[in-house]
RODO-2510 file (C-alpha; in nm, 4 decimals, decimal comma):
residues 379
     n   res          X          Y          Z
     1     x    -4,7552    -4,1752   -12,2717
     2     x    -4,9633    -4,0541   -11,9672
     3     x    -5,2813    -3,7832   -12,0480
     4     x    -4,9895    -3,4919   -11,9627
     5     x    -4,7204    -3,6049   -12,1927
     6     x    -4,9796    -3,6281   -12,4859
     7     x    -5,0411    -3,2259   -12,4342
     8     x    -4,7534    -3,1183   -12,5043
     9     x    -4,5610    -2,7934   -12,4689
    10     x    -4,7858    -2,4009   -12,3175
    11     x    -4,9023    -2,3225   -12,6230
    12     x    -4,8086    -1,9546   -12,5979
    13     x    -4,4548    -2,0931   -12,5260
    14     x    -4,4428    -2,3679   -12,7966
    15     x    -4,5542    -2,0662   -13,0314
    16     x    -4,3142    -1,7764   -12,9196
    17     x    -4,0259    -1,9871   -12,9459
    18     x    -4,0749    -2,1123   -13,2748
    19     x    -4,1980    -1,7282   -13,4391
    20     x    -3,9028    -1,5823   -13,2840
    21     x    -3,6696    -1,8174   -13,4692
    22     x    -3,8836    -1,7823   -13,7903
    23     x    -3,9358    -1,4304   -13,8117
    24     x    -3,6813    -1,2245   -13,5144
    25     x    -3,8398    -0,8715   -13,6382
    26     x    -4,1821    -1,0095   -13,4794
    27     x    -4,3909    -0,6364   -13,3212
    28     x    -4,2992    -0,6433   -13,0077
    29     x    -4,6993    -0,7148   -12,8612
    30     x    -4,7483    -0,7909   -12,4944
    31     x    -5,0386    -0,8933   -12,3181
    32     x    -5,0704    -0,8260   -11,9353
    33     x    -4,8122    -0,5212   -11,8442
    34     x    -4,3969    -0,5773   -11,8814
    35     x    -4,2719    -0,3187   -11,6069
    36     x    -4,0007    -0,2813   -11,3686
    37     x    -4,0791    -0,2740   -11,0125
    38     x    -4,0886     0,0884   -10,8401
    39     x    -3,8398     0,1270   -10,5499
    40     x    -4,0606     0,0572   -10,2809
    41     x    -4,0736    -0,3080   -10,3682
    42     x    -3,7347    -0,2856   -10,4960
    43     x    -3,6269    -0,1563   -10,0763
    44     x    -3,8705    -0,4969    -9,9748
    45     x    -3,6891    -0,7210   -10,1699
    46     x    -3,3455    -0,6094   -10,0556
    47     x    -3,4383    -0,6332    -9,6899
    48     x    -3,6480    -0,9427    -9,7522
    49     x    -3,3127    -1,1085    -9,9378
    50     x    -3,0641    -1,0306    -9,6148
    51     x    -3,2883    -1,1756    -9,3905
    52     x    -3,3806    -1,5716    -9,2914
    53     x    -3,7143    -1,6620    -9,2742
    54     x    -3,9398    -1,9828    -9,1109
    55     x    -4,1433    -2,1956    -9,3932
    56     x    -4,5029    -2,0899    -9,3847
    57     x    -4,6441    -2,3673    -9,6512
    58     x    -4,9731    -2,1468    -9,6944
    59     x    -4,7443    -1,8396    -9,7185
    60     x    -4,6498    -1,5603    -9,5290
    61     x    -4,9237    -1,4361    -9,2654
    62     x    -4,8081    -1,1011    -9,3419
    63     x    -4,8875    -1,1086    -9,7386
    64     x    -5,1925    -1,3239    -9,6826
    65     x    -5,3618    -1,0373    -9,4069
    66     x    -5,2058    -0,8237    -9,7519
    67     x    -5,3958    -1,0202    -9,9848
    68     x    -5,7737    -1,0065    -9,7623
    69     x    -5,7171    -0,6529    -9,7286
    70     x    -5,7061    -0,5932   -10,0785
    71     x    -5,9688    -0,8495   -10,1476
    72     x    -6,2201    -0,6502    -9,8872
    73     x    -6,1173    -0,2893   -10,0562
    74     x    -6,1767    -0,4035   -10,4058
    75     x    -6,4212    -0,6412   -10,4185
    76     x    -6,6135    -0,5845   -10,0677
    77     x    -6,5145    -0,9326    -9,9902
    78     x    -6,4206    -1,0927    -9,6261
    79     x    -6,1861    -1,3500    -9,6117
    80     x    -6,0163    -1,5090    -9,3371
    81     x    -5,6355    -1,4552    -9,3563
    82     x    -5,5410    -1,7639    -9,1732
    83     x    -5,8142    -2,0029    -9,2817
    84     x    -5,9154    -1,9339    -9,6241
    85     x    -5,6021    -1,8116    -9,8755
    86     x    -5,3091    -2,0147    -9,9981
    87     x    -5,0250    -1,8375   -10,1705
    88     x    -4,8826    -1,9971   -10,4462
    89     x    -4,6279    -1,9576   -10,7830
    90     x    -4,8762    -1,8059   -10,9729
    91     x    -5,2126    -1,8338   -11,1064
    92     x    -5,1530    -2,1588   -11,2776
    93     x    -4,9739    -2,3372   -10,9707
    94     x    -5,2521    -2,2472   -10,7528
    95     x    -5,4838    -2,3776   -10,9886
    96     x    -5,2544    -2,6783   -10,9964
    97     x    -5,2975    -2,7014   -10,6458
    98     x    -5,6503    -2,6731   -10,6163
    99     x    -5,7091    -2,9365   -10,8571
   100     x    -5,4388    -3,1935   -10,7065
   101     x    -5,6583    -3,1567   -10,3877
   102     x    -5,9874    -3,2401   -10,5229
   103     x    -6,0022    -3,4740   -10,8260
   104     x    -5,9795    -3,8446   -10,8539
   105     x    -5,8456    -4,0196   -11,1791
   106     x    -6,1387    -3,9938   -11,4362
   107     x    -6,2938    -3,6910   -11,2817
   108     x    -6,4263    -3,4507   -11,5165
   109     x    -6,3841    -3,0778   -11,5337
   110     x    -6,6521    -2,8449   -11,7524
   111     x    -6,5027    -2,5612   -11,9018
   112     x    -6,6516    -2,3543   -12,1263
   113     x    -6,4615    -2,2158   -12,4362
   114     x    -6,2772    -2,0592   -12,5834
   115     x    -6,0881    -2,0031   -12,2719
   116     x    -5,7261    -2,0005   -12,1130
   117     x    -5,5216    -2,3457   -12,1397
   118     x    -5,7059    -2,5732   -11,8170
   119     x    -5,5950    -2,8852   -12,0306
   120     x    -5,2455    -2,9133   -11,8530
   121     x    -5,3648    -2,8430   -11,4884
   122     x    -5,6166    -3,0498   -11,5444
   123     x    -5,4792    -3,3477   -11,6462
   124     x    -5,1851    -3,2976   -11,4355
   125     x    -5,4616    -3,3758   -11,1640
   126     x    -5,5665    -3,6957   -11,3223
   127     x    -5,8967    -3,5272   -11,4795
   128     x    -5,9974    -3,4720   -11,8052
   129     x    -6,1660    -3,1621   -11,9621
   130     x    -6,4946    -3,1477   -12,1205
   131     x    -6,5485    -2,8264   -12,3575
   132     x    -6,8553    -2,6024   -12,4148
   133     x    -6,8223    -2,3920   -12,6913
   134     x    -6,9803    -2,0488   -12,6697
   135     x    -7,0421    -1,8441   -12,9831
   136     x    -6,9153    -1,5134   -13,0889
   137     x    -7,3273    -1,3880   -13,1622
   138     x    -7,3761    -1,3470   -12,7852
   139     x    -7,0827    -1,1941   -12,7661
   140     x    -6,9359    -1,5052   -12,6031
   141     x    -7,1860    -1,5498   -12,3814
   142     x    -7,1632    -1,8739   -12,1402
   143     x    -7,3963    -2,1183   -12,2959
   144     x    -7,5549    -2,2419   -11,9611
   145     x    -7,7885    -2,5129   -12,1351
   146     x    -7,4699    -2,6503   -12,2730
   147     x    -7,2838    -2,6588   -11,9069
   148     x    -7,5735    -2,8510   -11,7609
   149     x    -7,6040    -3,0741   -12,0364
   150     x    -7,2241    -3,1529   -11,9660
   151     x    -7,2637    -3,3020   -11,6480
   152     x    -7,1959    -3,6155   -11,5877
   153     x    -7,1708    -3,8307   -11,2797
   154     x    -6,7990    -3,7663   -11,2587
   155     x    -6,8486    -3,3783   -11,2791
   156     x    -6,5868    -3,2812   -11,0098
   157     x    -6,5963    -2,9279   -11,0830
   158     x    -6,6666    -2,5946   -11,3536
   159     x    -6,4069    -2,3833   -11,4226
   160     x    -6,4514    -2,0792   -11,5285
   161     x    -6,1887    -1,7697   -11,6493
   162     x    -6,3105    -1,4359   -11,5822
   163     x    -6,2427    -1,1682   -11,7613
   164     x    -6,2039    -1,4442   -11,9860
   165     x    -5,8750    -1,5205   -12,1785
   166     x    -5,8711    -1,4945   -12,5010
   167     x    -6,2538    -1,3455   -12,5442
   168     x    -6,2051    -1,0814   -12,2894
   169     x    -6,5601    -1,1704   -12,2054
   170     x    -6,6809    -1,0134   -11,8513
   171     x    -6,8625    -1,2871   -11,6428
   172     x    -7,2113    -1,0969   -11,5290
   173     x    -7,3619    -1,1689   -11,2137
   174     x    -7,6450    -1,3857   -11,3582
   175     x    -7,4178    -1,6138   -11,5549
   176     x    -7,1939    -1,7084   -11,2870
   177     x    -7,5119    -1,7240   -11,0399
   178     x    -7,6808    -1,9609   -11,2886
   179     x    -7,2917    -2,1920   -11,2858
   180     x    -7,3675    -2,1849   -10,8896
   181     x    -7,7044    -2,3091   -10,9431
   182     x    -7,5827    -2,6001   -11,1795
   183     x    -7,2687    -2,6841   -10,9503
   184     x    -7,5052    -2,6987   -10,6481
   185     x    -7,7783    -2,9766   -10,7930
   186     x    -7,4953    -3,2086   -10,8776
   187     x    -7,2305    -3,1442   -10,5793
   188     x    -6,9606    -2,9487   -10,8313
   189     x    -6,7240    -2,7184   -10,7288
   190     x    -6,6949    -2,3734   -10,9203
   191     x    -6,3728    -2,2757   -10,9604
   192     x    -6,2776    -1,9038   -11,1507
   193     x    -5,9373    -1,7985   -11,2531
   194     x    -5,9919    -1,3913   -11,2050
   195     x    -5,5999    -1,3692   -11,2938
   196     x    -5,7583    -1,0529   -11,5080
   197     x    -5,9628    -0,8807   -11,2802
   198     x    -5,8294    -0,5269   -11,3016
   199     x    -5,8405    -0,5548   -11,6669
   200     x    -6,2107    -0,4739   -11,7354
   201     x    -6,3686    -0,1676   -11,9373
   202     x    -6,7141    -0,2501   -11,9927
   203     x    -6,9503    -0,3145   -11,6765
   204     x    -6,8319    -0,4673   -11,3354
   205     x    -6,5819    -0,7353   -11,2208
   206     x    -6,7945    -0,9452   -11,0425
   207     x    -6,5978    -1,1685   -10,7928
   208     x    -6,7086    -1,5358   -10,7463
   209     x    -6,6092    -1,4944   -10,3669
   210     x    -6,8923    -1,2823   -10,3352
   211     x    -7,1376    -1,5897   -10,3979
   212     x    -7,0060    -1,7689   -10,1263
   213     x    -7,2735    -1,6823    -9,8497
   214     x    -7,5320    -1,8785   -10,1375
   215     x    -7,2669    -2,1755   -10,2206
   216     x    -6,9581    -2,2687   -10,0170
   217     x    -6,7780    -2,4640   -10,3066
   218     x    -6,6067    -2,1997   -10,4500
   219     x    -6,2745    -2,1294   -10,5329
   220     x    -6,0996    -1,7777   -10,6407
   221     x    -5,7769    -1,8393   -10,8757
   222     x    -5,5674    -1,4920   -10,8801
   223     x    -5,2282    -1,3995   -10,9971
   224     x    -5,0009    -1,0703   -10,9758
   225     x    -4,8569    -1,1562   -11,3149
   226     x    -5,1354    -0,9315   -11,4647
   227     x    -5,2647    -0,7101   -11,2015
   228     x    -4,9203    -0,6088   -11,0720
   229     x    -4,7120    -0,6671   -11,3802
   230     x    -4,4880    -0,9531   -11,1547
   231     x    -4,4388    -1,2130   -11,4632
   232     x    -4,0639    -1,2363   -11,3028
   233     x    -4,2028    -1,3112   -10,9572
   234     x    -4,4781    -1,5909   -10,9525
   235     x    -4,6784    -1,5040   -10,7091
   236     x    -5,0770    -1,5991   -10,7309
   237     x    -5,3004    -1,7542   -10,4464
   238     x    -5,6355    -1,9124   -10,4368
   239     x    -5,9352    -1,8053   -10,1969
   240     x    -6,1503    -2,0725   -10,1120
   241     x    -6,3130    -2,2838    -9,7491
   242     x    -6,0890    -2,3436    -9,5098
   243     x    -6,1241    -2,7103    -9,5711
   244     x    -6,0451    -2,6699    -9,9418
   245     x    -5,7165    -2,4541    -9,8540
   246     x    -5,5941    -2,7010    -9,6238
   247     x    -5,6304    -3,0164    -9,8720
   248     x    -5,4422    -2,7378   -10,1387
   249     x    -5,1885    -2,6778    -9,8754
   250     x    -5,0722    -3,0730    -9,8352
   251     x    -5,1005    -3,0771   -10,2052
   252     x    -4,8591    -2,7435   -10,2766
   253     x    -4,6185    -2,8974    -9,9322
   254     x    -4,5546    -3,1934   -10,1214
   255     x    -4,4808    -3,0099   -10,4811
   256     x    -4,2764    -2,7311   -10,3633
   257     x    -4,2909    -2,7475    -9,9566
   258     x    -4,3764    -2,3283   -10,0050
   259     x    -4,3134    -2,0641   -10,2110
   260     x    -4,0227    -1,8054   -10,1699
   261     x    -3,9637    -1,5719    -9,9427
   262     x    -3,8817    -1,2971   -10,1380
   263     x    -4,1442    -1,2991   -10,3951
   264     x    -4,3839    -1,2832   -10,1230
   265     x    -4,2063    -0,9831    -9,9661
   266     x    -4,2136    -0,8070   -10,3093
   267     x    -4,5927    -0,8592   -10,3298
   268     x    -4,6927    -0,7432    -9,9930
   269     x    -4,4934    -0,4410   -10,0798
   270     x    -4,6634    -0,4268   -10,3960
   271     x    -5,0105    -0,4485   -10,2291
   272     x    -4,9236    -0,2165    -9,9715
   273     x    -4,7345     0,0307   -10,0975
   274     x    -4,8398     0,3394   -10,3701
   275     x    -5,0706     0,1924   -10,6933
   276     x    -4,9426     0,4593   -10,9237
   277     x    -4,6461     0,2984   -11,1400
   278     x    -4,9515    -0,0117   -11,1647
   279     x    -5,3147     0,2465   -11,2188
   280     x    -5,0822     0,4102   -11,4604
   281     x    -5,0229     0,1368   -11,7114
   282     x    -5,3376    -0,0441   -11,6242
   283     x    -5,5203     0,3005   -11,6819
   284     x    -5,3597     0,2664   -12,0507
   285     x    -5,5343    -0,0744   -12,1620
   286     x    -5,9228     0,0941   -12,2631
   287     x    -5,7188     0,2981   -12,5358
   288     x    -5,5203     0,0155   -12,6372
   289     x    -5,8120    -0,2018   -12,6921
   290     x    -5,9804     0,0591   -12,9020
   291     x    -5,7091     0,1192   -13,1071
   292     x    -5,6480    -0,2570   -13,1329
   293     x    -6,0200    -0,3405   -13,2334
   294     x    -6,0839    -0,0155   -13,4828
   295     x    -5,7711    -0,1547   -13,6680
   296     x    -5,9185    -0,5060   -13,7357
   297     x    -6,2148    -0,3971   -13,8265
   298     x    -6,0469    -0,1486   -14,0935
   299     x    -5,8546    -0,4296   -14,1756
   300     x    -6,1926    -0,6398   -14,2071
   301     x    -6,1810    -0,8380   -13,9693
   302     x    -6,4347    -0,8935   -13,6968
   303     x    -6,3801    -0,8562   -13,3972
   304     x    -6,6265    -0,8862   -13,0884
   305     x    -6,5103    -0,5648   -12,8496
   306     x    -6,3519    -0,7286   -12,5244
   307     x    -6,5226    -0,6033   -12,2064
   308     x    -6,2026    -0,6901   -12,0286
   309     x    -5,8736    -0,8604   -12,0652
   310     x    -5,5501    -0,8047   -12,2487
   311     x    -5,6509    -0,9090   -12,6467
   312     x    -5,9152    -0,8971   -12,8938
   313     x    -6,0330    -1,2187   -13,0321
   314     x    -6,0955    -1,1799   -13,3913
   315     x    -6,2254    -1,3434   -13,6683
   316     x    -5,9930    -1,4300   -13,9940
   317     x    -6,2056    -1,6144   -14,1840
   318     x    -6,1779    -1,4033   -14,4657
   319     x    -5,7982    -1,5528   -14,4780
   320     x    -5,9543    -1,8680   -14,5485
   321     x    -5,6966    -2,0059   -14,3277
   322     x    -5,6832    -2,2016   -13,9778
   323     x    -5,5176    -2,3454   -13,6276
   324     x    -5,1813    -2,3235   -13,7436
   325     x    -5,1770    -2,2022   -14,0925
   326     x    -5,3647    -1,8735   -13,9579
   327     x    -5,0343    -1,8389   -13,6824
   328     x    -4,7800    -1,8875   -13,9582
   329     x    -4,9462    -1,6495   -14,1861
   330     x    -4,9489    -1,3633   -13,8817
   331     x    -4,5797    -1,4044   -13,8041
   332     x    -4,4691    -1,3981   -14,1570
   333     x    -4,6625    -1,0543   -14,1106
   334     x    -4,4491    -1,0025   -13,7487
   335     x    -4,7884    -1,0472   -13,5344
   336     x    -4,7806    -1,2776   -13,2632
   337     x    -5,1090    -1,4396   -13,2288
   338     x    -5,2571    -1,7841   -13,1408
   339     x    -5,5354    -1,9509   -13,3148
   340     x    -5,8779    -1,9810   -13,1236
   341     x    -5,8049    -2,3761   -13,1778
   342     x    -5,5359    -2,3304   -12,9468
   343     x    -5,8485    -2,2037   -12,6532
   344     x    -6,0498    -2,4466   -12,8154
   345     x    -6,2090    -2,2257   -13,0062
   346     x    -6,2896    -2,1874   -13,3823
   347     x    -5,9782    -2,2306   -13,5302
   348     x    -6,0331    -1,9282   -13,7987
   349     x    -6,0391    -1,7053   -13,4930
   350     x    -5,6711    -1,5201   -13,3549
   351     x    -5,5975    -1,3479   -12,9893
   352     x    -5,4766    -1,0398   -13,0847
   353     x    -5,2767    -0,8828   -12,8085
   354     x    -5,2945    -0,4796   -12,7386
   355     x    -5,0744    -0,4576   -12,3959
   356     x    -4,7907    -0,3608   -12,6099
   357     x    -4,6698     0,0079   -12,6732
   358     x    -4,9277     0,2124   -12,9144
   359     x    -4,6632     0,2084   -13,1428
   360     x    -4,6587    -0,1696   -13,1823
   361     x    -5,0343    -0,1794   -13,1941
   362     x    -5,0272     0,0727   -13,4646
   363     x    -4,7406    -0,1681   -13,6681
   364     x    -5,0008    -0,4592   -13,6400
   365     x    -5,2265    -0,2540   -13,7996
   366     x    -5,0182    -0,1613   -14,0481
   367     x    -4,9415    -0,5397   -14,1317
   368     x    -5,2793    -0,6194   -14,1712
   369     x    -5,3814    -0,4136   -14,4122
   370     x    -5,0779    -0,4466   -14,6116
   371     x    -5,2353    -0,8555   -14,5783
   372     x    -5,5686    -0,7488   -14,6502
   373     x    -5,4613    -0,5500   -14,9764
   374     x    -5,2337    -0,8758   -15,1243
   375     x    -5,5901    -1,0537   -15,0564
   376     x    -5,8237    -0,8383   -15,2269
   377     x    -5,5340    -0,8187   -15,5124
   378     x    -5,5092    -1,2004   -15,5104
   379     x    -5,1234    -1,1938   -15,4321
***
């Protein structure tokens, strides 16, 4: 059994699959936004598919000078086209990629938590993960003095998740300039998966790209699964020096020699083309997370409001149940939900996703007060 095996299945995968067979009138809750694709990329992808096209291992030139332009309107954020982005299949393939590139057997990789699952990229790369835990009292607040106390001599690299899945926790510009500062006394890189960076409500997406004129060893993890609703595509890229795309590049050549053609036609179009069917649902989410977090606290349970992201990490103590106890308990209610043990987090803790309809946010609600009522009653 090799570090890999001994992981296991995605958790939200291993999860879904098993709820859906236990309990097939589960809410139907969604995290990042399920829509179908407006004509314009629809017209892309049909020219795109009756055409023939050269293999561009770092992608097409065309989406990449896509990609920087959209990185320079939304971020104010220069990046070099042809030097310094690698498309990939998705967020978690680029981060794949990056990681492949860098780190030798034993390396270590700091990641504060709760957070998104690293453990399979990372050991996929040989690595292995050390956790900082952050608490829910700083409103899951990066404990820095923890991260530096981490280090070790095979510190390869910090990675970070921002907005931060399953918190929803918005990075601020002082904690991810006081990461830099760490990362740059002992030679680390600083790598952020921003896969959520039009998700955020409260404050400012800051983007680690913009630290790069103070630190050079930093890399930018992005998908359009969440910011352009293209789960069916996989399409993500990473941003990062032009020496650490072209190690990435021989890494993602000899996994998957490039990624398609027409998935990278469909997100140029995508980032091209009109934002409305996207600022549209997107413009939904603040409403959905209020609605999601006023119902758990009616419920009574507490909830820290997420500054960004797709769910509300809350706190079912009160339950008296954990890890995967608390999960079975939710779907027997019809709420999908992982347990913060899954993010290593505190297993008494559930991501509670609000990207659904408001009519399947108000049925969670619903089953959690009919839950909280059998509690109180003893039943």
């Amino acid at each position: 059994m090799n570090a890999l095996t001994d992981l296991g299945r995605l958790p939200a995968l291993e999860l879904a699959d098993w709820a859906f067979r236990h309990n097939p009138a589960l809410i139907p809750v969604a995290g990042a936004p399920v829509l179908e694709m407006p004509e314009h990329v629809v017209d892309a992808v049909r020219v795109s598919a009756s055409r023939t096209h050269p293999r561009e291992t770092q992608g097409a030139l065309s989406l990449r000078h896509a990609i920087a332009a959209m990185v320079r309107e939304r971020d104010g954020v220069c990046v070099d086209p042809e030097h310094e982005l690698l498309v990939a299949h998705g967020a978690t393939h680029a981060l794949s990629v990056c990681l492949g590139s860098v780190c030798s057997p034993g390396d270590e990789i700091i990641v504060p938590a709760p957070s998104y699952f690293f453990d399979g990229p990372i050991a996929r790369a040989g690595a292995v993960p050390r956790h900082v835990a952050g608490t829910p009292g700083e409103a899951w607040a990066l404990d820095i003095a923890g991260i530096e106390a981490a280090v070790t001599a095979r510190t390869r690299a910090i990675l970070l998740c921002n907005p931060v899945n399953p918190t929803g926790r918005v990075l601020t510009s002082a904690e991810l300039r006081a990461v830099i500062r760490i990362a740059g006394r002992h030679g680390a890189l600083v790598i952020v998966d921003e896969s959520f960076s039009h998700f955020v409500y409260d404050g400012a997406f800051v983007p680690i790209s913009g630290f790069r004129e103070e630190y050079p060893e930093l890399v930018s993890v992005q998908s359009l699964t969440k910011n352009y609703a293209f789960a069916s595509w996989r399409v993500g890229y990473l941003v990062a020096s032009a020496e650490r795309i072209r190690t990435a590049t021989r890494c993602l050549e000899w996994e998957a020699i490039h990624v398609g053609a027409v998935p990278q036609a469909a997100a140029e179009a995508a980032l091209t083309g009109p934002r409305d069917w996207i600022d549209q649902a997107i413009g939904q989410y603040p409403a959905k997370r209020s609605m999601m977090v006023g119902i758990l606290r009616d419920a009574g349970f507490p909830v820290v409001t997420p500054a960004g992201g797709v769910a509300a990490f809350a706190d079912f103590s009160v339950t008296g149940l954990r890890g995967h106890e608390l999960e079975r308990h939710l779907v027997d209610l019809g709420i999908l939900a992982l347990a913060g043990d899954r993010f290593h987090g505190p297993a008494n803790h559930a991501r509670m996703l609000f990207g659904g309809d408001f009519s399947a946010i108000e049925s969670t609600g619903h089953a959690l007060m009919a839950s909280r009522t059998g509690l109180r009653t003893g039943h």
